[in-house]
mmCIF file of the N, C-alpha and C atoms, coordinates in Angstrom:
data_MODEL
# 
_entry.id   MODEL 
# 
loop_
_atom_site.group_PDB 
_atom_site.id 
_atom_site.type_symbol 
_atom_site.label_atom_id 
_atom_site.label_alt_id 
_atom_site.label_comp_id 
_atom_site.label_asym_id 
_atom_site.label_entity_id 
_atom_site.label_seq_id 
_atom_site.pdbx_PDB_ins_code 
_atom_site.Cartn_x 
_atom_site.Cartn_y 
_atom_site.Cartn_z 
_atom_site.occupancy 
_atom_site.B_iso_or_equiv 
_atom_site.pdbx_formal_charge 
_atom_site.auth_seq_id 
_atom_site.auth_comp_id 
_atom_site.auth_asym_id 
_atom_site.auth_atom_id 
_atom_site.pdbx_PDB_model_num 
ATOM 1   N N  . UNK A 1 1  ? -4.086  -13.139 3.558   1.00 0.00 ? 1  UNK A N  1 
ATOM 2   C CA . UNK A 1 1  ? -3.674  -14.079 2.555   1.00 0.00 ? 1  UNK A CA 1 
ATOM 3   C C  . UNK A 1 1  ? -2.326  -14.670 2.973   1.00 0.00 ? 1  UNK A C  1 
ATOM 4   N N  . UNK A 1 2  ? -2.282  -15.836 2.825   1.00 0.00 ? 2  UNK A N  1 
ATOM 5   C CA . UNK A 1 2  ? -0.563  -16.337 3.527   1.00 0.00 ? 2  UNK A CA 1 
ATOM 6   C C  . UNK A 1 2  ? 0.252   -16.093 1.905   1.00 0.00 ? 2  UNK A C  1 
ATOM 7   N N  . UNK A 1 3  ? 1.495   -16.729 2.459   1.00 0.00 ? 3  UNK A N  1 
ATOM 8   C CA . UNK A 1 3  ? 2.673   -16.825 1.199   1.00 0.00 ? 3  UNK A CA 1 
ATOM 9   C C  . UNK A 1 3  ? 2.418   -17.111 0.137   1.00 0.00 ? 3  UNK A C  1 
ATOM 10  N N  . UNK A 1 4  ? 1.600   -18.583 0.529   1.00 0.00 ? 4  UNK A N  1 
ATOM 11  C CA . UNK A 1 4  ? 1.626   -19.472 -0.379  1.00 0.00 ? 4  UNK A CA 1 
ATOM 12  C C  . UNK A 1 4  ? 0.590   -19.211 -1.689  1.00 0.00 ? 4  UNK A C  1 
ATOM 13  N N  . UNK A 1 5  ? -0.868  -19.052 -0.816  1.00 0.00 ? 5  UNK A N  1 
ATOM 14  C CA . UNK A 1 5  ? -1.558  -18.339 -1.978  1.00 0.00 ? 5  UNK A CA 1 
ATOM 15  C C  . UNK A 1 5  ? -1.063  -17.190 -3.117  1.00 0.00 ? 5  UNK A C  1 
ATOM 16  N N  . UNK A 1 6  ? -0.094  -16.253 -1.839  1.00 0.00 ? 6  UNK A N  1 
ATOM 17  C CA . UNK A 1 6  ? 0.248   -14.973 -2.890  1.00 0.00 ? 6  UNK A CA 1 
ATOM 18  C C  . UNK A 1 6  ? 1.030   -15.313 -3.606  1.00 0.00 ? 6  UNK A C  1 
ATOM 19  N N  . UNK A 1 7  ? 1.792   -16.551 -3.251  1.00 0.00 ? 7  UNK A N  1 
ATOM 20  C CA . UNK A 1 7  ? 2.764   -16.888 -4.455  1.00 0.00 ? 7  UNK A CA 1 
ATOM 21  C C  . UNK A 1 7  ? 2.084   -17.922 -5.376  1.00 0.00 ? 7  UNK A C  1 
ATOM 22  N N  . UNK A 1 8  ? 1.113   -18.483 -5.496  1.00 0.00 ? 8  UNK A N  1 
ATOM 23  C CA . UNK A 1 8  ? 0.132   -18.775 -6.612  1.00 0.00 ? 8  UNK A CA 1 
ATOM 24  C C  . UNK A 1 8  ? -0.547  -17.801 -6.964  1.00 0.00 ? 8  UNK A C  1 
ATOM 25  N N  . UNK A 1 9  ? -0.942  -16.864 -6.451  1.00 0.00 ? 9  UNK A N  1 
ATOM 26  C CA . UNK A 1 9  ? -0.996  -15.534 -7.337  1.00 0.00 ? 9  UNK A CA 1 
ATOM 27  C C  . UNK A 1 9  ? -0.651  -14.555 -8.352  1.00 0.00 ? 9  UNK A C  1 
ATOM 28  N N  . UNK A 1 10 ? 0.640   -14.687 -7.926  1.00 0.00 ? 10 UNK A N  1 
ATOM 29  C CA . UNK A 1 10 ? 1.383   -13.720 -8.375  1.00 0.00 ? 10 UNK A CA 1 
ATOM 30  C C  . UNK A 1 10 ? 2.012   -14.724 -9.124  1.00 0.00 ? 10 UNK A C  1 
ATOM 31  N N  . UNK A 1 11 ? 2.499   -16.191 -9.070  1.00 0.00 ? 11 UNK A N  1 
ATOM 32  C CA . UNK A 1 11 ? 3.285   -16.931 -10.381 1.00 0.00 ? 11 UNK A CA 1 
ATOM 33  C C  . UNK A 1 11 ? 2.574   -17.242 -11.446 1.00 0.00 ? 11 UNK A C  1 
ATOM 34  N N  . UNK A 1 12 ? 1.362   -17.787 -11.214 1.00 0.00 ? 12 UNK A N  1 
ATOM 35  C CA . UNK A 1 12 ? 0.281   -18.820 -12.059 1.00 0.00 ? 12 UNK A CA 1 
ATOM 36  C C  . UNK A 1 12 ? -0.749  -17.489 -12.589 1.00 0.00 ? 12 UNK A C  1 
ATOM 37  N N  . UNK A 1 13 ? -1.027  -16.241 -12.614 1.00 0.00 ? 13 UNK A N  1 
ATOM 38  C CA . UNK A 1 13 ? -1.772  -15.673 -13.499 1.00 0.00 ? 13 UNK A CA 1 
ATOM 39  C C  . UNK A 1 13 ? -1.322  -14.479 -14.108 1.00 0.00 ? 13 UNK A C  1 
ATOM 40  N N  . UNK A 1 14 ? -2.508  -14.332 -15.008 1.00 0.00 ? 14 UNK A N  1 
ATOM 41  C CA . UNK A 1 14 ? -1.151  -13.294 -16.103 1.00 0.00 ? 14 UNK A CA 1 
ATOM 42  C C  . UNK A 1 14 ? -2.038  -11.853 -15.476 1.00 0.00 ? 14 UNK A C  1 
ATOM 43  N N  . UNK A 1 15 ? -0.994  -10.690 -15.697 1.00 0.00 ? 15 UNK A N  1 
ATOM 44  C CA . UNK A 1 15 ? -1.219  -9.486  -15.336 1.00 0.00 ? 15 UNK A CA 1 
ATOM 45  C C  . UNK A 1 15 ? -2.641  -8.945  -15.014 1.00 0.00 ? 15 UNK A C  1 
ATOM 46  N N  . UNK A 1 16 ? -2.925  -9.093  -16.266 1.00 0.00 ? 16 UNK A N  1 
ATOM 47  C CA . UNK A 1 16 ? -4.107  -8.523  -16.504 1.00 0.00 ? 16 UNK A CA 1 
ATOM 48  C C  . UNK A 1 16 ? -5.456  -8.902  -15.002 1.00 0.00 ? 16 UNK A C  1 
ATOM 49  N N  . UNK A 1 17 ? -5.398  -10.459 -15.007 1.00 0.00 ? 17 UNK A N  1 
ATOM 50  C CA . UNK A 1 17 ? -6.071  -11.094 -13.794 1.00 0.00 ? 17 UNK A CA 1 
ATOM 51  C C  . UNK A 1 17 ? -5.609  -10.867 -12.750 1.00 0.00 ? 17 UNK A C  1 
ATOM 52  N N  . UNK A 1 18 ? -4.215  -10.109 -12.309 1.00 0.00 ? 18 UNK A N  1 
ATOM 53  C CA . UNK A 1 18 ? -3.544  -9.939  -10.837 1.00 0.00 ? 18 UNK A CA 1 
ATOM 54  C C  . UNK A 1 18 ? -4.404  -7.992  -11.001 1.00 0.00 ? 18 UNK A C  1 
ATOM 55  N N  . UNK A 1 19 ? -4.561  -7.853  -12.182 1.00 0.00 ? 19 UNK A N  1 
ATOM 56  C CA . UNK A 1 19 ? -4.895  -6.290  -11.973 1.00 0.00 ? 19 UNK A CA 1 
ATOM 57  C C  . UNK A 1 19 ? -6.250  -6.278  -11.153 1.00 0.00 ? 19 UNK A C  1 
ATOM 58  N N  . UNK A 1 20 ? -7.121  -7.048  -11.856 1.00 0.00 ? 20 UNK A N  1 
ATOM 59  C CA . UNK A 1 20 ? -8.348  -6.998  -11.243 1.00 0.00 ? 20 UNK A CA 1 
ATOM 60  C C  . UNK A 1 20 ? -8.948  -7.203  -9.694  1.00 0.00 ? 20 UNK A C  1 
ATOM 61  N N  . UNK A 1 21 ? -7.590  -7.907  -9.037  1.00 0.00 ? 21 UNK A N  1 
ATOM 62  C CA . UNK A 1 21 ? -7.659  -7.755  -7.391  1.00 0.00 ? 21 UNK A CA 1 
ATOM 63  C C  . UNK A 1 21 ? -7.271  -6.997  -7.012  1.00 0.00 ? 21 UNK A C  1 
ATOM 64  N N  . UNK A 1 22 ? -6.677  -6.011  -7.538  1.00 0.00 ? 22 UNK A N  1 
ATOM 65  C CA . UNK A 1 22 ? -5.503  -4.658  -6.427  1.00 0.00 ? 22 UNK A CA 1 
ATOM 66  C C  . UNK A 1 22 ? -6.751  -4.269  -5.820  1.00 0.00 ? 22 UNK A C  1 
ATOM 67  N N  . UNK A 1 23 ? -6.170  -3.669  -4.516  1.00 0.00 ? 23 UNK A N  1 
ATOM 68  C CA . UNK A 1 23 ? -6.979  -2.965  -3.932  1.00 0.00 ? 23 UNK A CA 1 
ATOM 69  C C  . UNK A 1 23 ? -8.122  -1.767  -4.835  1.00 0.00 ? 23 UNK A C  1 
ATOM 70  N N  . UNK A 1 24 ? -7.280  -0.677  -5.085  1.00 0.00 ? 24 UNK A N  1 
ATOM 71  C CA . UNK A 1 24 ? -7.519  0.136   -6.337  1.00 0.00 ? 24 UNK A CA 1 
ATOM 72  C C  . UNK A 1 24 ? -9.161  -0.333  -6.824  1.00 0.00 ? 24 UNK A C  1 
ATOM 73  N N  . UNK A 1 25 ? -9.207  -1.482  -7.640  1.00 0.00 ? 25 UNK A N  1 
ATOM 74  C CA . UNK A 1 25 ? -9.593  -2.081  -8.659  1.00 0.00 ? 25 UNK A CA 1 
ATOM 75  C C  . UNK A 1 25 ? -10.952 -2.760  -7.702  1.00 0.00 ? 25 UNK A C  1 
ATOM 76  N N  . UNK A 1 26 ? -10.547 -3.365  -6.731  1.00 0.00 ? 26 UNK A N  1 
ATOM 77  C CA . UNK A 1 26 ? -11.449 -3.396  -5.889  1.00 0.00 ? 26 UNK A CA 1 
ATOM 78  C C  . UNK A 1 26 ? -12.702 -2.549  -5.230  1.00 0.00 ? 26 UNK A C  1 
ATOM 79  N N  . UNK A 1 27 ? -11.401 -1.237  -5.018  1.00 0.00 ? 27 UNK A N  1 
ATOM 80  C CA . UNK A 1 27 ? -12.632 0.014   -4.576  1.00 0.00 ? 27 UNK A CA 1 
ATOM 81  C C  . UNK A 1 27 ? -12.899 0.557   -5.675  1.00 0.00 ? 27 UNK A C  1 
ATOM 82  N N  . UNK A 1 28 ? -12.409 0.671   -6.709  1.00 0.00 ? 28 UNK A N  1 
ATOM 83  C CA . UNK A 1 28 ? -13.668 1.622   -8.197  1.00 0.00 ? 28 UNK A CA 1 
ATOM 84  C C  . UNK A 1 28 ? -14.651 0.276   -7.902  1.00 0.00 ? 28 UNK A C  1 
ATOM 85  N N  . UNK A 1 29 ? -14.632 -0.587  -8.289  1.00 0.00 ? 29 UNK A N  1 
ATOM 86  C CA . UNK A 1 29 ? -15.952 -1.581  -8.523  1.00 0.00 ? 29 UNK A CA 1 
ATOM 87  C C  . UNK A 1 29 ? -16.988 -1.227  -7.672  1.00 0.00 ? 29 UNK A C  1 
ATOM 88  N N  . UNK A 1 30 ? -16.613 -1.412  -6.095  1.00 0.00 ? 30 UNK A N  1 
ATOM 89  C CA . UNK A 1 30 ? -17.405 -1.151  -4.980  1.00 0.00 ? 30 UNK A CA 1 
ATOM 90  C C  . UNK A 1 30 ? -18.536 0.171   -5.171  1.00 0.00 ? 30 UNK A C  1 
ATOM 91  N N  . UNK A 1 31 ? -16.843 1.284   -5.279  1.00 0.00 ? 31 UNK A N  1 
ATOM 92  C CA . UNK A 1 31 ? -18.050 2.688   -5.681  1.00 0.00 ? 31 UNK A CA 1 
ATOM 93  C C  . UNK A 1 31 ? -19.011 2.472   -6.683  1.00 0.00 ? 31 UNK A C  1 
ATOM 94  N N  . UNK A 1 32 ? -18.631 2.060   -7.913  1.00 0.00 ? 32 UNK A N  1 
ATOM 95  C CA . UNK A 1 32 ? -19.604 1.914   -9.029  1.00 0.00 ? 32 UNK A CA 1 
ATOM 96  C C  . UNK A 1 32 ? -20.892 0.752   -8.779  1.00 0.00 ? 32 UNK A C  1 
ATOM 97  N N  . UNK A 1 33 ? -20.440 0.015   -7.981  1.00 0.00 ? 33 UNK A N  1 
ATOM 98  C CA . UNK A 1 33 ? -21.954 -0.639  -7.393  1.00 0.00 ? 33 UNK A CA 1 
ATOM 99  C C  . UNK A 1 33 ? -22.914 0.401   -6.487  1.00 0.00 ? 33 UNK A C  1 
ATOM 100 N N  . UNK A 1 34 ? -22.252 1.409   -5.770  1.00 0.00 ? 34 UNK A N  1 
ATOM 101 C CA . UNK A 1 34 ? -22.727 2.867   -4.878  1.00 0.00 ? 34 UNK A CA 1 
ATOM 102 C C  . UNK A 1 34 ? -23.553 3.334   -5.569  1.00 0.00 ? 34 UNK A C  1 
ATOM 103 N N  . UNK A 1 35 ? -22.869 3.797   -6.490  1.00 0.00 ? 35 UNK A N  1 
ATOM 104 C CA . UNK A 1 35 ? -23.465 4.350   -7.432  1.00 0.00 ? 35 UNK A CA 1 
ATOM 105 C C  . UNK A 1 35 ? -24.559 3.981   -8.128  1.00 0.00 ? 35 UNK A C  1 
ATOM 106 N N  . UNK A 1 36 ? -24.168 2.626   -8.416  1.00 0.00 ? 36 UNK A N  1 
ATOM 107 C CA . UNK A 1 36 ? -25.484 2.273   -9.125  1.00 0.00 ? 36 UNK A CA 1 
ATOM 108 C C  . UNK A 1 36 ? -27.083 2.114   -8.206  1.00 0.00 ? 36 UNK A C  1 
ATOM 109 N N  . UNK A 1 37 ? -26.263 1.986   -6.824  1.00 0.00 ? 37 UNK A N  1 
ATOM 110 C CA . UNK A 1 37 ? -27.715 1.627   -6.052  1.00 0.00 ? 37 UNK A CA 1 
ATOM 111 C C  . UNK A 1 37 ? -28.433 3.231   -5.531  1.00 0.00 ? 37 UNK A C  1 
ATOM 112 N N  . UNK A 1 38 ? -27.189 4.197   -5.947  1.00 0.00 ? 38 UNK A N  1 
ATOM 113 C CA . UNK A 1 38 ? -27.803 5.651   -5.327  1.00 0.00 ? 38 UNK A CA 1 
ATOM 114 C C  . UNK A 1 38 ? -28.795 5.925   -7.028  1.00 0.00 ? 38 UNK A C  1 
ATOM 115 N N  . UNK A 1 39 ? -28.809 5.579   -8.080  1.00 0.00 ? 39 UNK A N  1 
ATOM 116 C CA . UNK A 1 39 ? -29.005 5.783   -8.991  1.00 0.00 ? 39 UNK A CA 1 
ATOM 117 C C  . UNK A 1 39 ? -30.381 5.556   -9.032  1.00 0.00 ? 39 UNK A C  1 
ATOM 118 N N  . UNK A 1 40 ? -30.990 3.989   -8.314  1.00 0.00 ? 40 UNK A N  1 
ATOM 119 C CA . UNK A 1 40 ? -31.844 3.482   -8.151  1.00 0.00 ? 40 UNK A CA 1 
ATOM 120 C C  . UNK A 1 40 ? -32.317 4.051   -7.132  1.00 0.00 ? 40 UNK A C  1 
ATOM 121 N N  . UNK A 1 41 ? -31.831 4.582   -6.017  1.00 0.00 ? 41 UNK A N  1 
ATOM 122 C CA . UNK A 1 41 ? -32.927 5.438   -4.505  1.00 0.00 ? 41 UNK A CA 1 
ATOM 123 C C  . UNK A 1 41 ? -33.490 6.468   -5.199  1.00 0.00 ? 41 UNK A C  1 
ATOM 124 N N  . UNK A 1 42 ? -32.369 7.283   -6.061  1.00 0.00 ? 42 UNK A N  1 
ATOM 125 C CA . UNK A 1 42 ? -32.464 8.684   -6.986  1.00 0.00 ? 42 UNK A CA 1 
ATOM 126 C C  . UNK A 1 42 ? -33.986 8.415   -8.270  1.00 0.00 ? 42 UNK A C  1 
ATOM 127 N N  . UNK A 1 43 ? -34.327 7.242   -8.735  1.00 0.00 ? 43 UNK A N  1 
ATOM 128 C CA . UNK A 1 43 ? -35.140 7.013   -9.664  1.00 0.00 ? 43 UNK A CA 1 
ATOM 129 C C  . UNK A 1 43 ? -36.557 6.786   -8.368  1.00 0.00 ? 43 UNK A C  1 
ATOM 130 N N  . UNK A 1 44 ? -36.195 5.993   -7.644  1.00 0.00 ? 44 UNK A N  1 
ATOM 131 C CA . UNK A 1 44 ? -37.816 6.034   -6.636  1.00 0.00 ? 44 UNK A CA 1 
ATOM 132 C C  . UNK A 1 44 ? -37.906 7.124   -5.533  1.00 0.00 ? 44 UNK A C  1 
ATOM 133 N N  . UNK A 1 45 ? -36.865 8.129   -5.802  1.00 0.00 ? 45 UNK A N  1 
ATOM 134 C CA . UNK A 1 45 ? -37.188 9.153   -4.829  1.00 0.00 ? 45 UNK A CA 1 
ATOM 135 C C  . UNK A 1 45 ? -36.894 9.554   -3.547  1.00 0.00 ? 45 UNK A C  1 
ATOM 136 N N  . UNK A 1 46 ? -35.710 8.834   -3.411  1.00 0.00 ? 46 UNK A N  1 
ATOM 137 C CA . UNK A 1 46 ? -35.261 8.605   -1.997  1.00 0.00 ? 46 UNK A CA 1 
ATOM 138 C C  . UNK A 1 46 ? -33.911 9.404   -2.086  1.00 0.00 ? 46 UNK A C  1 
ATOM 139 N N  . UNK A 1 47 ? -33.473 9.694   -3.122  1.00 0.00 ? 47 UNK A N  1 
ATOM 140 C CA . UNK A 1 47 ? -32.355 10.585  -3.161  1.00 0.00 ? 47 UNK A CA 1 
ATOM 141 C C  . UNK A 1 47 ? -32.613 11.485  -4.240  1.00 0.00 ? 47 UNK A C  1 
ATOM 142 N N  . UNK A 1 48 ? -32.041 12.809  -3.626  1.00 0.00 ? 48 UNK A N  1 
ATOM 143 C CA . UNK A 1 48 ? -32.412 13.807  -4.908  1.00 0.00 ? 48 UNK A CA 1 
ATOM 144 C C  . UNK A 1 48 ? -31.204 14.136  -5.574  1.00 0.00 ? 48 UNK A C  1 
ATOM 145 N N  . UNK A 1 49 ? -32.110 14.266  -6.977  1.00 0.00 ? 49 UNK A N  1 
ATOM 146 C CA . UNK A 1 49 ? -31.257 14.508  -7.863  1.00 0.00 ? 49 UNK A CA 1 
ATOM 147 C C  . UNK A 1 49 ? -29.798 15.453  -8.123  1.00 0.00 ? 49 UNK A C  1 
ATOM 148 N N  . UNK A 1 50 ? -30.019 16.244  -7.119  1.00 0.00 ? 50 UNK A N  1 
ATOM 149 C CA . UNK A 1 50 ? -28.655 17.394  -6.804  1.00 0.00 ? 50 UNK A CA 1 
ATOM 150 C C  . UNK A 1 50 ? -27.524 15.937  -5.814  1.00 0.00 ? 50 UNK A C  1 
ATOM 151 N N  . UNK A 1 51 ? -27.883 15.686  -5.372  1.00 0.00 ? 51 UNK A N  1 
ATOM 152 C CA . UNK A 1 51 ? -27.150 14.687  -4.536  1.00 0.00 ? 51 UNK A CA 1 
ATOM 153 C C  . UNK A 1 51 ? -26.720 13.732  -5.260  1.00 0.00 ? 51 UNK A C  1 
ATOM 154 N N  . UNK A 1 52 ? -27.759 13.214  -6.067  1.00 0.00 ? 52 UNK A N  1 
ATOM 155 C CA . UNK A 1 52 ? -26.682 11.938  -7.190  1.00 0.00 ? 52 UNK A CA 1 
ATOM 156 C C  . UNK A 1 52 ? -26.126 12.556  -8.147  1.00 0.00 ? 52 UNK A C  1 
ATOM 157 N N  . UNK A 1 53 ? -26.061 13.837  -8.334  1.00 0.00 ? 53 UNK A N  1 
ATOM 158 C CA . UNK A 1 53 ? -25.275 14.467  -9.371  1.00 0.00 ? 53 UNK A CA 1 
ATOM 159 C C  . UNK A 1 53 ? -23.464 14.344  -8.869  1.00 0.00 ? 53 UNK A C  1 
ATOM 160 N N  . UNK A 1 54 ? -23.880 14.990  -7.209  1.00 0.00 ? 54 UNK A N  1 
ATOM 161 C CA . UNK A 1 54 ? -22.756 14.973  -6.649  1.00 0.00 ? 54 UNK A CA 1 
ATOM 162 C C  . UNK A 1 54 ? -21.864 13.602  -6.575  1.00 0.00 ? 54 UNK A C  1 
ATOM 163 N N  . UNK A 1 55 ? -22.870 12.762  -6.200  1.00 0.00 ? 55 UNK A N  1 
ATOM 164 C CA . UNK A 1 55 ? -22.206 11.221  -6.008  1.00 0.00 ? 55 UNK A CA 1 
ATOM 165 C C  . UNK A 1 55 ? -21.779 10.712  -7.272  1.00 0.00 ? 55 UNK A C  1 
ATOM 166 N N  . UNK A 1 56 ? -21.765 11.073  -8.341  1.00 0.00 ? 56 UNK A N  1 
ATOM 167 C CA . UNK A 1 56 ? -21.822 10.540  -9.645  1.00 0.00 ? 56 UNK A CA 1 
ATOM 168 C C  . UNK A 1 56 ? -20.317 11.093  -10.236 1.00 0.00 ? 56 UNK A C  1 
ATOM 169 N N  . UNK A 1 57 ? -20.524 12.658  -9.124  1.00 0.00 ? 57 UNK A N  1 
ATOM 170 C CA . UNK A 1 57 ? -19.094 13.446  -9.858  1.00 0.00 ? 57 UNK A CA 1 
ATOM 171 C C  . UNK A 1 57 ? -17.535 12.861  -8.897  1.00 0.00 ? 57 UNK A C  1 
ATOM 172 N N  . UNK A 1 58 ? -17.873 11.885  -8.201  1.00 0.00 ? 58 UNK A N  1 
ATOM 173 C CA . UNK A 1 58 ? -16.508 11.520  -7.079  1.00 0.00 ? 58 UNK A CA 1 
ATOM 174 C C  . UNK A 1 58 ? -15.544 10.428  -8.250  1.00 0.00 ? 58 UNK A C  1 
ATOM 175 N N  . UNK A 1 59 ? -14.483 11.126  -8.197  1.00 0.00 ? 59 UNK A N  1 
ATOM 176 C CA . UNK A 1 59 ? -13.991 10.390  -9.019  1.00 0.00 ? 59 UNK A CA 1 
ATOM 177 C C  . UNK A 1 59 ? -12.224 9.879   -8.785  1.00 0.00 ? 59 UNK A C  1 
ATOM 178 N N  . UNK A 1 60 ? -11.808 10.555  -7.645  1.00 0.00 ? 60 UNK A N  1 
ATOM 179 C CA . UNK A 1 60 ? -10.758 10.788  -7.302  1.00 0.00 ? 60 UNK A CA 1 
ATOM 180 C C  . UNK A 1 60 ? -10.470 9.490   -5.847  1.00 0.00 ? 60 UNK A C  1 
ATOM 181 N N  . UNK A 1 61 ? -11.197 8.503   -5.904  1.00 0.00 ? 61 UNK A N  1 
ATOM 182 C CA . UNK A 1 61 ? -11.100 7.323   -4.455  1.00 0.00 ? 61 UNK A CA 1 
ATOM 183 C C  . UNK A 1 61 ? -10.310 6.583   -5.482  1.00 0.00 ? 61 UNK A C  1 
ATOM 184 N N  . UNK A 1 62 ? -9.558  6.057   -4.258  1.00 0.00 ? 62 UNK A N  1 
ATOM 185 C CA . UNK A 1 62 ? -8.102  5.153   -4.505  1.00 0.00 ? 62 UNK A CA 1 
ATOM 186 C C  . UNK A 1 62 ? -8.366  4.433   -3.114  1.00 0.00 ? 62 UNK A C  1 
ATOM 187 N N  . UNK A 1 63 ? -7.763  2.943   -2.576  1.00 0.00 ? 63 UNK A N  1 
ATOM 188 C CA . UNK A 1 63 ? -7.746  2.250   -1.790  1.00 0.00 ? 63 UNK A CA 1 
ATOM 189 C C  . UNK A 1 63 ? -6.810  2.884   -0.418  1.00 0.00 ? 63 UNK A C  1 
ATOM 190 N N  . UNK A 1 64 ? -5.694  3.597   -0.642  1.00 0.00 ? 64 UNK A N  1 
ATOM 191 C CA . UNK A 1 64 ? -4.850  4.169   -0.108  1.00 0.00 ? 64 UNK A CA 1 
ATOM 192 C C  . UNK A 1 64 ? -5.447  5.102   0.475   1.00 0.00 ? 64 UNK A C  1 
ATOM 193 N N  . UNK A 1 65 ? -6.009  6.159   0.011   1.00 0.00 ? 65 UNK A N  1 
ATOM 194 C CA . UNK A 1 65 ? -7.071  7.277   0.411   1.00 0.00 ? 65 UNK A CA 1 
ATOM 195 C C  . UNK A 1 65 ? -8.758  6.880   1.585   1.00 0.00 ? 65 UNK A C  1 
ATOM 196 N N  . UNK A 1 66 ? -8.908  6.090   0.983   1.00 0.00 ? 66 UNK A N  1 
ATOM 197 C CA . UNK A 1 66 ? -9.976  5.601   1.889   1.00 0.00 ? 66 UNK A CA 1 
ATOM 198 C C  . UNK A 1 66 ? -9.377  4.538   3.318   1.00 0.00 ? 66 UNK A C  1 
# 
């Protein structure tokens, strides 16, 4: 991203809309799309149910960490 964008970023929108790009905010979404598609292998059988239990219990990913 250059300057200029980040500084239309960061001047022209209010908090709440700068929250929804952090990195952070970025990777919960991602996982929770994971999730949702392990949810769907897990319903036709392609993942078992002990395994999406596990995937379901990760709750501790941050952008920094990954």
């Amino acid at each position: 991203m250059d300057n200029l964008q980040c500084y239309v970023q960061t001047r022209y929108s209010y908090p709440e809309m700068r929250a929804i790009w952090t990195e952070d905010s970025k990777v919960r979404r991602m996982v929770q799309l994971e999730i949702l598609a392990c949810e769907i292998w897990a319903k036709l059988g392609y993942i078992p149910q002990k395994a999406l239990n596990q995937i379901q219990s990760v709750t501790s990913l941050n952008a920094q960490r990954i």
